[in-house]
N, C-alpha and C positions, 0 to 999 in steps of 0.2 A: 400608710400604716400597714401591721404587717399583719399574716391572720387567715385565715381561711374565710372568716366572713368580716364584714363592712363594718365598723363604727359607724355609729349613728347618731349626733348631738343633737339632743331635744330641750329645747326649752320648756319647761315646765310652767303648767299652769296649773287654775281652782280643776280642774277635770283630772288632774292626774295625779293624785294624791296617795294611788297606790306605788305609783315609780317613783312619788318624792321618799315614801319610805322604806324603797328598796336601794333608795339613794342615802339613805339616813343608817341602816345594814351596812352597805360599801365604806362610810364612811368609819362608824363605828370600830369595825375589825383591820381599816386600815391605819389611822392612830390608836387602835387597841385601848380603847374608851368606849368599848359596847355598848355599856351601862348608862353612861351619858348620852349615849344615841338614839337608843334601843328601847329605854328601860321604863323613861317615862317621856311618849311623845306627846305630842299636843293632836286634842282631837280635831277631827275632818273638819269642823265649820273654822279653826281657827287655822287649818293648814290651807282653804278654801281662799281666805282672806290673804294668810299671808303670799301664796302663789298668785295668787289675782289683783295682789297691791303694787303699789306703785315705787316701794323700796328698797325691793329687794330680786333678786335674779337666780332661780335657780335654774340648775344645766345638765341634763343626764348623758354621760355616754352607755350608749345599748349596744350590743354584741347579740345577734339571734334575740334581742328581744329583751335580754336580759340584761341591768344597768353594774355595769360595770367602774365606773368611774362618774363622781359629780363634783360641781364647781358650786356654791352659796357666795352670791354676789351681793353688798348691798349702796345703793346710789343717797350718796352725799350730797344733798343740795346743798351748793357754795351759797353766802351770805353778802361777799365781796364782790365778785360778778355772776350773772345769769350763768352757771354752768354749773358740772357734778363733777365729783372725784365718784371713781366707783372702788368698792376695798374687796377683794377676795377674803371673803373669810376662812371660807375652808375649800379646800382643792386634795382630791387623793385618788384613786386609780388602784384596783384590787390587786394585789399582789401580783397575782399569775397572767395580768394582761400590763404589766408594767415595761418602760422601755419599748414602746410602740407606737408614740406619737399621742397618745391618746391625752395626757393633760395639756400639750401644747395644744391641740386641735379643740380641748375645753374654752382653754385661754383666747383664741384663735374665734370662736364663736361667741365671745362676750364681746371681741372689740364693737362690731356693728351695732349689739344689743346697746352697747354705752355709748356711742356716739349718737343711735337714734334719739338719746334722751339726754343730748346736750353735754354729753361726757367731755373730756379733756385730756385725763389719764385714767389710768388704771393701775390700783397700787398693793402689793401685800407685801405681808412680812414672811418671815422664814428662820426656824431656830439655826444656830451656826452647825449643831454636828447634823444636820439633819442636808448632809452633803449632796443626795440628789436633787431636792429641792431648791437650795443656793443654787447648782449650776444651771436646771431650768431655768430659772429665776434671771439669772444671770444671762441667759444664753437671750431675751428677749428684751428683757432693760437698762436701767440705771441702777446700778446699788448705791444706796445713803445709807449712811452707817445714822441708828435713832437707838435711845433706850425707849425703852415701852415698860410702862408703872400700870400697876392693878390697883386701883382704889376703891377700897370697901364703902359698898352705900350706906353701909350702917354703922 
């Protein structure tokens, strides 16, 4: 990576819930969904639980300290055989530290967390114009072409 100082990929636990929401900021202003990030988070005994649970993966990259790039991972226990599928849900990198390695080297630090916990793959999606993301994406897997349907619970 490139940079005057070191990334740093931290996985996130119940103790770090001020970096998960400085990871929650990084995300926000980089899909430009603030408001979704930002606006109404969930409070500390329930960000406590979810960093401290068993289903979920978060991942900061720090620059001096400060979290510039995060990965929300979350483990699929299979039903079919004892393993997991793990699904990126959201992966982004601050603008101004982009093109430096920095979501590969996210992705790169979830493989070990997902096989510790009986993983198999690791899978996410990515919108078509949304072209640097495709070629990560690409540059590290299989693409399957899938449609993906939103179904209202109500």
């Amino acid at each position: 990576m490139q940079g005057s100082e070191r990334v740093v990929i931290r996985h996130l636990g119940p103790a770090d819930i001020a970096l998960f929401r400085e990871m929650l900021a990084v995300l926000g202003r980089a899909f430009a969904e603030e408001a979704t990030y930002t606006g109404a988070q969930p409070g500390d005994d329930y960000l406590r639980r979810l960093l401290g649970g068993d289903s979920f993966i978060a991942l900061a990259a720090l620059r001096g300290g400060t979290v510039v790039g995060g990965l929300a991972a979350y483990e699929l226990v299979k039903f079919e055989q004892e393993r997991s599928e793990f699904y990126i849900y959201d992966l982004a990198v601050a603008e101004e530290h982009r093109r430096r390695g920095i979501a590969t080297a996210l992705i790169q630090a979830l493989k070990p967390l997902a096989a510790a916990r009986g993983g198999y793959v690791i899978f996410v999606q990515a919108d078509p114009p949304d072209s640097p993301a495709v070629a990560l994406y690409d540059s590290l897997g299989t693409r399957e072409a899938v449609l993906h349907f939103d179904i209202p619970v109500g």
